[in-house]
C-alpha positions, 0 to 999 in steps of 0.5 A: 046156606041162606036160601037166597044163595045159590051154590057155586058149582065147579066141578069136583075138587078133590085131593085125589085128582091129578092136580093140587087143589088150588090148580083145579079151581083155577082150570075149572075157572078157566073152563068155565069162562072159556065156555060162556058159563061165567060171562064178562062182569059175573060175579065170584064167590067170595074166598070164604063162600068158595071155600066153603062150597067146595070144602077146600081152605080159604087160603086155596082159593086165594091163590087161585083166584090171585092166579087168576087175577095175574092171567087178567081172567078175572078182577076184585074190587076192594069192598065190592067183590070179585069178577069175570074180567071183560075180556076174561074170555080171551084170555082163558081161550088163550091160556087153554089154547096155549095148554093145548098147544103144549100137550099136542106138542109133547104128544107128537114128540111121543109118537114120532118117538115111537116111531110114527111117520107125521102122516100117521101122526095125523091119523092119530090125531083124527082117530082121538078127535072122533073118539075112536 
């Protein structure tokens, strides 16, 4: 790696995770942009450079990034590079938001299916929150 190139960090992308490989990136993506650490107009590694740095097939990250480019998160430019979208941010909260809302969903299903009134429910909920 040249010394001029600072490497991209991710997070762990590994077969072994839940997930195929091209879904971590893409979450790993959003949650970067969701939480501020990708701002609008940064710019992306390149799909080699990307693949490269986290030793996965360029054809991987392609599909991820052409995932991305769908949701409207980020953007390419022919012969310029690829980037954080300008409301990038948005609509990765969105999308998290929108993931959140479903796992709570199925969540709640599982509890009122074990028998949990919605009260106790809730208390769930607050207990997870808090970390108890």
């Amino acid at each position: 790696m040249p010394p001029d190139r600072k490497k991209f960090i991710l997070g762990p992308i590994s077969p072994a995770a839940p997930g195929t490989l091209y879904q971590q990136i893409v979450d790993g993506l959003k949650r970067e942009v969701s939480e501020g650490q990708l701002k609008p107009g940064a710019a992306l590694p390149s799909f080699r450079v990307l693949a490269e740095d986290l030793l996965v097939s360029v054809i991987t990250v392609k599909r991820a990034y052409e995932e991305l480019e769908r949701e409207g998160i980020i953007y390419r430019r022919r012969g310029l590079g690829t980037f954080v979208a300008e409301l990038g941010h948005d609509r990765s909260r969105e999308a998290k938001l929108n993931t959140a809302q479903e796992l709570f969903r199925a969540a709640a299903r599982e509890a009122a299916e074990a028998g949990l009134k919605p009260a106790e429910i809730l208390e769930l909920a607050h207990q997870i929150i808090k970390g108890k």
